[in-house]
DOZA-998691 format. One record per residue (C-alpha): residue number from 0; y, z, x. Coordinates in Angstrom, 3 decimals, decimal comma. Layout:
BEGIN
[pt NUM [Y Z X]],
...
end
This chain:
BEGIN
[pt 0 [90,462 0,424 26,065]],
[pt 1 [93,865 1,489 24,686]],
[pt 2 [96,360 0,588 27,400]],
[pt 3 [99,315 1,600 25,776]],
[pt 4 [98,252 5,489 25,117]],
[pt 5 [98,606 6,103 28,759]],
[pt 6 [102,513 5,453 28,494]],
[pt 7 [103,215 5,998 24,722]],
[pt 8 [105,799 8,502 25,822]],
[pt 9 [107,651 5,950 28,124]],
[pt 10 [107,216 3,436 25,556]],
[pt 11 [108,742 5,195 22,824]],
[pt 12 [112,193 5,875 25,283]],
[pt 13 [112,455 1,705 25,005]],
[pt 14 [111,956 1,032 21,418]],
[pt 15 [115,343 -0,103 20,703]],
[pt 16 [116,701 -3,347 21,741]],
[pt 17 [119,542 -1,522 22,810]],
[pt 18 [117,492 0,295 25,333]],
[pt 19 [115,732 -2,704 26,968]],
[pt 20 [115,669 -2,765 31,049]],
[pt 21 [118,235 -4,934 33,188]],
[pt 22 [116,427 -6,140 36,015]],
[pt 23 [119,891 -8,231 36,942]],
[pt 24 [119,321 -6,173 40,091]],
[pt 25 [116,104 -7,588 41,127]],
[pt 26 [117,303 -10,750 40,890]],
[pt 27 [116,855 -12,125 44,363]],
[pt 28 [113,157 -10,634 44,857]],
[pt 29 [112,531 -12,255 41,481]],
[pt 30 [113,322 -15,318 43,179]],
[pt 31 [110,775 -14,797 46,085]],
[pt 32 [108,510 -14,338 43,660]],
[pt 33 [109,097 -16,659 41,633]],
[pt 34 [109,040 -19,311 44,758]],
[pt 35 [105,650 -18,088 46,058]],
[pt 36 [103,844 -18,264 42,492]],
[pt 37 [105,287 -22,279 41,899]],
[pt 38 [102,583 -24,816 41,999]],
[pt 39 [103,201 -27,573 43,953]],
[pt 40 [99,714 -29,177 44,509]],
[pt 41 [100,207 -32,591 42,785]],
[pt 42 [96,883 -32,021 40,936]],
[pt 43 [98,019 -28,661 39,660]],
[pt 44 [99,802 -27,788 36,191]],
[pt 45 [102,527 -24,854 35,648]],
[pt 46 [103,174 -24,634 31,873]],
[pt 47 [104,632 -22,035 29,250]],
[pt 48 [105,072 -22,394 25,574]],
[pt 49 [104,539 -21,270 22,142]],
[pt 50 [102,149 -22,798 19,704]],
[pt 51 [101,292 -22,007 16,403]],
[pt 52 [98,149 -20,008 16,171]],
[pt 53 [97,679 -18,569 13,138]],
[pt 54 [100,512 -19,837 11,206]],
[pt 55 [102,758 -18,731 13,604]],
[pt 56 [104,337 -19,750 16,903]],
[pt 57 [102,156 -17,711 20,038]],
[pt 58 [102,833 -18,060 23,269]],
[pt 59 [100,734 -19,688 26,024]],
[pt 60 [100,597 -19,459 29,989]],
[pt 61 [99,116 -22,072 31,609]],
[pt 62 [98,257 -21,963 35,806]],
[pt 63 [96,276 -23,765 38,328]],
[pt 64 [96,428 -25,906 41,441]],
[pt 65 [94,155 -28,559 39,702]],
[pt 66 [94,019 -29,660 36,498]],
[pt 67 [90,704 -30,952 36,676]],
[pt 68 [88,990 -27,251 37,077]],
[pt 69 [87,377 -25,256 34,355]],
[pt 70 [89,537 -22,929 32,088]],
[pt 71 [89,605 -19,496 31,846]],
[pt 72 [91,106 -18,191 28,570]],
[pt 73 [91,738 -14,506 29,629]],
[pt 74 [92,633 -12,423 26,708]],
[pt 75 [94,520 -8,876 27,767]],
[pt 76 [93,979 -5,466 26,534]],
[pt 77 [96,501 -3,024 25,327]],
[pt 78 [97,142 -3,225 22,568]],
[pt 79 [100,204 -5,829 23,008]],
[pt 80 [99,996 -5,299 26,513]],
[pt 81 [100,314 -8,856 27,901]],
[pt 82 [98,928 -10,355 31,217]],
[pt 83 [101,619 -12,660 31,749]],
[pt 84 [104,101 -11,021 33,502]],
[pt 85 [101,637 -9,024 35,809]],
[pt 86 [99,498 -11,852 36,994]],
[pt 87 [102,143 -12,513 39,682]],
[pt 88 [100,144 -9,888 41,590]],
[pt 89 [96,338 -10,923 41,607]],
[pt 90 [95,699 -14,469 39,661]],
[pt 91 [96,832 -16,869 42,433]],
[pt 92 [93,921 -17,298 44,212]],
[pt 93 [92,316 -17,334 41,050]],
[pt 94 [94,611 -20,508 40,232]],
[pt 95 [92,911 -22,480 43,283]],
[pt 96 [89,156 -22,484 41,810]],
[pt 97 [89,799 -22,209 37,835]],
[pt 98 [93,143 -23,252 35,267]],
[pt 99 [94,260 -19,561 33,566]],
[pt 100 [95,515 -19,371 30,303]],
[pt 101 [97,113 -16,092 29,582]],
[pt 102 [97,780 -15,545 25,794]],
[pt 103 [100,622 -13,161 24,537]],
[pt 104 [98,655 -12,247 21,285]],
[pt 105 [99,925 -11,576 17,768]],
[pt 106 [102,617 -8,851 18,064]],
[pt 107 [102,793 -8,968 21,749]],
[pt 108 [104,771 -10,203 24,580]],
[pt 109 [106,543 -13,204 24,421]],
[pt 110 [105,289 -13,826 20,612]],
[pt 111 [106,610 -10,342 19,742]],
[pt 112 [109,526 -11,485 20,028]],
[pt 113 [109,092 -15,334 17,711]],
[pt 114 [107,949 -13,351 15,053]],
[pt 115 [109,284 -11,941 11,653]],
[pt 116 [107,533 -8,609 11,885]],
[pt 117 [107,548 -8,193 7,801]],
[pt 118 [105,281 -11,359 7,503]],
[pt 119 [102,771 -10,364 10,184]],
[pt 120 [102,617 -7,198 9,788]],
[pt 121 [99,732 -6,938 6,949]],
[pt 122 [97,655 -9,506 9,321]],
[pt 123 [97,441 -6,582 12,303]],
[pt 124 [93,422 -6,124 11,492]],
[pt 125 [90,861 -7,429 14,274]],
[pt 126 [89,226 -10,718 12,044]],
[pt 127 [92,819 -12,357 12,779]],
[pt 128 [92,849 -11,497 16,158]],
[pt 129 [89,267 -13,305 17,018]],
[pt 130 [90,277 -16,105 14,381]],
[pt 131 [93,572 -16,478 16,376]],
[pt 132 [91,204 -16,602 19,852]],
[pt 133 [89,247 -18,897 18,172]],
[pt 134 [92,442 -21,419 17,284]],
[pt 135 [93,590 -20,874 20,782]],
[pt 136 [90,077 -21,819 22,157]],
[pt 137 [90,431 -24,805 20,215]],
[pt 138 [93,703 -25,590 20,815]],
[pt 139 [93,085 -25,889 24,726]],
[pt 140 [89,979 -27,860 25,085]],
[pt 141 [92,141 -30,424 22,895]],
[pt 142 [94,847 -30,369 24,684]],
[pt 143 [93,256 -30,221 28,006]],
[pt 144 [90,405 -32,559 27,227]],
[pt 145 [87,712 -29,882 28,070]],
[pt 146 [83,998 -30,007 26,300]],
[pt 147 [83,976 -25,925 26,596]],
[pt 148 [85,948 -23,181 28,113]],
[pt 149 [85,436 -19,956 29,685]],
[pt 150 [86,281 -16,817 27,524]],
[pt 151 [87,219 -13,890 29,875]],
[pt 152 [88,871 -10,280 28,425]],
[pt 153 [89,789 -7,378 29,630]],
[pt 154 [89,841 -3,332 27,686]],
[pt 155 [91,040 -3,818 23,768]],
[pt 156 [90,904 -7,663 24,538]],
[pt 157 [86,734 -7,626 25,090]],
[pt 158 [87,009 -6,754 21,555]],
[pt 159 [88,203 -9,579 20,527]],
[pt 160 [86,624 -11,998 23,150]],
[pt 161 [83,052 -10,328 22,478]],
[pt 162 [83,371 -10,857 18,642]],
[pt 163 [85,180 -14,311 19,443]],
[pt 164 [82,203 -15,547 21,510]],
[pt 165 [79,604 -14,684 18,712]],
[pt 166 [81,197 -16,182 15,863]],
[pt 167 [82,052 -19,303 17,557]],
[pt 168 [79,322 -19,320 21,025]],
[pt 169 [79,913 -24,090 20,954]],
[pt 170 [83,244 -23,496 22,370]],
[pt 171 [82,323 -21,116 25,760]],
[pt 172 [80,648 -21,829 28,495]],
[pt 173 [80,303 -18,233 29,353]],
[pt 174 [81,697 -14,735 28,301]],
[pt 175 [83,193 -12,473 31,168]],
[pt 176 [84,216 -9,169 29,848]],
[pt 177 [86,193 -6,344 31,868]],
[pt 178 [86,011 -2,801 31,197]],
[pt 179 [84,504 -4,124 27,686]],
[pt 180 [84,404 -1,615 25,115]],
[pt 181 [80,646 -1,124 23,272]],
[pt 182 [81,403 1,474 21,429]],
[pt 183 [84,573 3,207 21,062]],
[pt 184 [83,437 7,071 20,296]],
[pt 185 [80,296 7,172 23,153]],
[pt 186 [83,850 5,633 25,544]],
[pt 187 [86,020 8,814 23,950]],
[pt 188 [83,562 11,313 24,202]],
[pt 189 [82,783 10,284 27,994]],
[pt 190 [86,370 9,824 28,926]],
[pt 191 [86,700 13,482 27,942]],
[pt 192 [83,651 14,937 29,729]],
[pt 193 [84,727 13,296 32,783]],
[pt 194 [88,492 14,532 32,365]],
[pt 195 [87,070 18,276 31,458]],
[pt 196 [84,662 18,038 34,132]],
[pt 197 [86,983 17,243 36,920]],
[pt 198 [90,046 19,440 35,962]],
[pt 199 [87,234 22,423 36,103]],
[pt 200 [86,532 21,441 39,322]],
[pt 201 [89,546 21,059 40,524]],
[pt 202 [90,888 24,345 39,129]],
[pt 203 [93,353 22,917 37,011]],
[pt 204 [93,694 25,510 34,172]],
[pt 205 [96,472 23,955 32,309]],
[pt 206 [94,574 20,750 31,986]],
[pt 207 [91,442 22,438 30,590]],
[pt 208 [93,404 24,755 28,111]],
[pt 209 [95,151 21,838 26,971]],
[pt 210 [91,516 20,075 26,341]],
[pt 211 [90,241 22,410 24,840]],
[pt 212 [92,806 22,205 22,057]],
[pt 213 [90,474 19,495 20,744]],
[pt 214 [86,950 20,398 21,221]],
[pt 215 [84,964 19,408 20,574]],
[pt 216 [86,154 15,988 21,311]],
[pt 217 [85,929 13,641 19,136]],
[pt 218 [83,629 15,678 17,351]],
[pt 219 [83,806 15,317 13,607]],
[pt 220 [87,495 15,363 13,276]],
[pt 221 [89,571 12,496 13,333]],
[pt 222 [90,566 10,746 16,367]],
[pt 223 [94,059 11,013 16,022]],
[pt 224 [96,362 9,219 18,454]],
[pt 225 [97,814 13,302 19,440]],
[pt 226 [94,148 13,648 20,873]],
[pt 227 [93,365 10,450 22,106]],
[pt 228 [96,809 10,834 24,254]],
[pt 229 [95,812 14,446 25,233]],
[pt 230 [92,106 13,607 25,886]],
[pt 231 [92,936 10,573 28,381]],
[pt 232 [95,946 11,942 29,884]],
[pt 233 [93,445 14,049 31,923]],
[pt 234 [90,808 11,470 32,451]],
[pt 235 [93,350 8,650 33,684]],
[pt 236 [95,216 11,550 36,092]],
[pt 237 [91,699 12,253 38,100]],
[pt 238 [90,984 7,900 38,608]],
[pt 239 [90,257 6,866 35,436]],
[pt 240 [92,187 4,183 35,330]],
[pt 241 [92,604 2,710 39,149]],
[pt 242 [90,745 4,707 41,128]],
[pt 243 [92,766 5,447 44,208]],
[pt 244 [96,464 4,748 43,275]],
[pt 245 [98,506 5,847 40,299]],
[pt 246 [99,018 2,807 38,033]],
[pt 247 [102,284 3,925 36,454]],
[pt 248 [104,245 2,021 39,290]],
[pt 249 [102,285 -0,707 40,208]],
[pt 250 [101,013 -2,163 36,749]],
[pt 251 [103,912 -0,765 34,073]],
[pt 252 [106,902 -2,077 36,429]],
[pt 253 [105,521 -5,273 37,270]],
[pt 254 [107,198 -6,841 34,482]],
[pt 255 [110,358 -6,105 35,959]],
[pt 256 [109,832 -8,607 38,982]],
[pt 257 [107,855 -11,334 36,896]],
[pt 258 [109,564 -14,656 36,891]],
[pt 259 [107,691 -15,591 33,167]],
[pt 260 [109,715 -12,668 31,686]],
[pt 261 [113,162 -12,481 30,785]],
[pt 262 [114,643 -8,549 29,964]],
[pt 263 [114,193 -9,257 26,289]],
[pt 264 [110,218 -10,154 26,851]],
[pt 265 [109,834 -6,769 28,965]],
[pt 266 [111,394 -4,827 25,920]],
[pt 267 [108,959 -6,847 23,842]],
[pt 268 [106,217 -5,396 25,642]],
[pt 269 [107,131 -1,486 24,724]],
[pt 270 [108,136 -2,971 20,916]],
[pt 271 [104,650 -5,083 20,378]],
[pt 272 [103,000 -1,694 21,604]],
[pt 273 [104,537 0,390 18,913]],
[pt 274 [104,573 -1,953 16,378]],
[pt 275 [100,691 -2,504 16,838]],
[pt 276 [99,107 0,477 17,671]],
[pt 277 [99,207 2,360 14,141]],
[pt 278 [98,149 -0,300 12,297]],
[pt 279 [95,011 -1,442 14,381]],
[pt 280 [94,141 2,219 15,877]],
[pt 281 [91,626 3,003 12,681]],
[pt 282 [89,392 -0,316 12,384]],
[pt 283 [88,787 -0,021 16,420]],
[pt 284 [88,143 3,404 16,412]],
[pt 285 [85,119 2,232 14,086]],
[pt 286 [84,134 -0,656 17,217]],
[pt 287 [80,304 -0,625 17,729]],
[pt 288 [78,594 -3,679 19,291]],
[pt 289 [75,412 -1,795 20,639]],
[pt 290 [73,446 -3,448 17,639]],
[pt 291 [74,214 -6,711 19,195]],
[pt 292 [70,374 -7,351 20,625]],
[pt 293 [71,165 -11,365 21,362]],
[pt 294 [74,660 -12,880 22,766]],
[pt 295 [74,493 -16,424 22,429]],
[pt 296 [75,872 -17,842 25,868]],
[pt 297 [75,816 -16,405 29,131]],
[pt 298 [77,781 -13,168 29,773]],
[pt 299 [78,732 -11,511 32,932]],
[pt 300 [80,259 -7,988 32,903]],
[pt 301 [82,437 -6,831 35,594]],
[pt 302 [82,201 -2,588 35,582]],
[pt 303 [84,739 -0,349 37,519]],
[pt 304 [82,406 2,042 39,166]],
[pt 305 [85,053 5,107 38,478]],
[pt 306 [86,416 3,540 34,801]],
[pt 307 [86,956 6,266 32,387]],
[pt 308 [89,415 4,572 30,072]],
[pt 309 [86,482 2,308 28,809]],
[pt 310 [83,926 4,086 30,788]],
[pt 311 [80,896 1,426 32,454]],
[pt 312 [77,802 2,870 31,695]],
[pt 313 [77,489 2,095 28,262]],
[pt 314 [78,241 -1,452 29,696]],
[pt 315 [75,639 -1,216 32,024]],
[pt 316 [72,637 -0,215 29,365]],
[pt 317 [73,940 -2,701 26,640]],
[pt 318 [73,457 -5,714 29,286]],
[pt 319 [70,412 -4,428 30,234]],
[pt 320 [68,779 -4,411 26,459]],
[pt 321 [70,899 -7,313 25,175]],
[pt 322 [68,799 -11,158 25,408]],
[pt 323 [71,061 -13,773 26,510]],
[pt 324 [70,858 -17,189 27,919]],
[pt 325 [72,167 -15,925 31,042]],
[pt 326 [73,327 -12,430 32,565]],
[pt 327 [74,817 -10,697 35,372]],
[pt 328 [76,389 -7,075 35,842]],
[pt 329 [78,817 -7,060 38,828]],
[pt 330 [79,502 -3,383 39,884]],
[pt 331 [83,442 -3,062 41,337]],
[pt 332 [82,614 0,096 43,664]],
[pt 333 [86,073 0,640 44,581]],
[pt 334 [87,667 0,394 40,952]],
[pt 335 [88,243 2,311 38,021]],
[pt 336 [89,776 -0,137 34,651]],
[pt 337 [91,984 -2,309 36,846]],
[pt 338 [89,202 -4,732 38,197]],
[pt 339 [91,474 -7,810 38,781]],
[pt 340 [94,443 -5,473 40,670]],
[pt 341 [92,001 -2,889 42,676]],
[pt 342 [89,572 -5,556 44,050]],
[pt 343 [90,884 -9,247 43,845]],
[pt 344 [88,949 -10,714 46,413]],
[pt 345 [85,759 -9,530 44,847]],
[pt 346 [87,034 -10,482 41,337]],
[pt 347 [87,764 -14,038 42,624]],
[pt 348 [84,155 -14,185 44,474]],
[pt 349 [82,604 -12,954 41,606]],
[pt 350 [83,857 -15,622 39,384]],
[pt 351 [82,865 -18,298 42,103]],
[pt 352 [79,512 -16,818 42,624]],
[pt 353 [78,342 -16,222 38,795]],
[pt 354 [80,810 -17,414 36,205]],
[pt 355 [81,588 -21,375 37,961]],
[pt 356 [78,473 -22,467 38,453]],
[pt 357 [77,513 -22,454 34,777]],
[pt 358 [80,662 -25,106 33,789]],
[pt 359 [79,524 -27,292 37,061]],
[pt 360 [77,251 -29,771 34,514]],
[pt 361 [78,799 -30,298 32,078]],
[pt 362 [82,119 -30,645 33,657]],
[pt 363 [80,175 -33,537 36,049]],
[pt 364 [78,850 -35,085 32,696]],
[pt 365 [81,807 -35,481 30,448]],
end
């Protein structure tokens, strides 16, 4: 779901431009990296660039080892919290089957940073972002010469790509969401059972006095961002978030080795997060798609078996109500929210085995 509450704390120590990392130091392992992740297949494309998407210039990441394969649009969570320079760690075997396009959104990332905050700021409501999906959707099968696309999101961005695929279902082959939100107060209220639940059981009396400074949770009070921080802090510490390793090192320094991102762009990230979160926090906190009883185009859900940031079961009984042309829940046993970095092999398989086969005809037809 919300990303960026996990680290709001280390985020707000880099708000300043004037505190932004140098990663001079990692220089020559940047390098290696950067080496490894260069296409070379002749049939393959390696682009970045900004656009303008919404009246203003967003940025664009564009992979794969042939040009010719179907496109995945994969929209990231957060907010603000950009794929693009973490995919250095799971999308290259992605890259051989499918082209990714990674999108730095609207106050994130790379377009953070292209952006006069003053004139965007009023237009940080969730109708722009799906509209500015939508253009970017567009944008791609032009410039790619593609008769659809596949839409594919993961935690704040299944938001957007679930409303995205509904408004505008001519455009997608299929929808893939990962740890997709349904409803955002059933997630909360789960999120907090589970955290109270294990810190009983684990005997951990400062994390259930501190929980039970906002019960009942969310109850009838508002969801403030002070208890949203408290009430995940507790879920994401007992596997919430990646189920057998602590994501603080893994996923919130891999900016600092990513060839896409320069130490400006990193800062960008902690920025975009801030900037975003206050003005979008209320209109998601009112998210509810469990009246959705039809979804237009095929949709596959991938579900972390131990996800308690946007908890899976509520995934799980919306897919099985929901009518569709096409539909598939693929249970990740072994991960919590971080499908694509806990199990890649089964992420890529999964994607080969339910998500290709549905762009194979009309990709032989155009």
């Amino acid at each position: 779901m919300f990303i960026f509450l996990i680290f709001f704390a280390v985020c707000s120590v880099r708000a300043n431009a004037a505190d932004c990392p140098d990663t001079s130091a990692y220089n020559k392992t940047k390098a290696v990296v950067q080496d490894l992740e260069h296409i070379v297949a002749p049939s393959g494309i390696q682009e970045s660039y900004k656009t303008k998407i919404g009246g203003i210039d967003q940025w664009l990441n564009v992979r794969g080892q042939d040009k010719d394969a179907p496109i995945i649009l994969f929209i990231h969570g957060g907010p603000a919290s950009p794929l693009t320079p973490t995919i250095w760690q799971f999308q290259r075997p992605i890259e051989e089957y499918f082209t990714v396009v990674n999108w730095d959104q609207r106050g994130a990332g790379k377009t953070y940073n292209e952006a006069d905050l003053d004139s965007i700021s009023d237009s940080i409501h969730i109708p722009r972002y799906v509209d500015d999906a939508i253009e970017v959707a567009e944008y791609i099968k032009q410039r790619y010469h593609k008769k659809k696309i596949i839409l594919m999101a993961h935690s704040w961005g299944t938001v957007i790509g679930l409303s995205a695929a509904i408004k505008r279902p001519d455009l997608f082959y299929a929808y893939v969401g990962i740890g997709q939100v349904i409803n955002t107060r059933n997630n909360e209220r789960i999120s907090f059972d589970y955290g109270l639940k294990q810190a009983k059981a684990h005997g951990n009396s400062a994390a259930v006095k501190e929980l039970e400074t906002i019960m009942p949770y969310p109850g009838d009070q508002p969801i403030t961002r002070e208890r949203i921080i408290i009430a995940r802090k507790w879920a994401q510490f007992y596997g919430g978030m990646s189920a057998y390793r602590d994501s603080s090192n893994y996923y919130f320094n891999a900016p600092l080795l990513s060839p896409e991102y320069t130490d400006r762009d990193i800062c960008a990230i902690d920025q975009g997060n801030l900037f975003t979160l206050g003005r979008i926090l209320p209109e998601f906190l009112n998210v509810d798609f469990k009246s959705i009883q039809s979804f237009p185009i095929p949709v596959i859900m991938f579900m972390g078996r131990h996800d308690y940031t946007t908890p899976s079961i509520p995934t799980a009984e919306w897919l099985d109500k929901v009518k569709a042309p096409y539909k598939q829940g693929v249970w990740f046993e072994h991960s919590a929210h971080m499908i694509p970095w806990e199990e890649p092999g089964k992420t890529l398989v999964s994607l080969l085995q339910y998500v290709r086969p549905l762009t194979i005809d009309h990709e032989e037809k155009k």
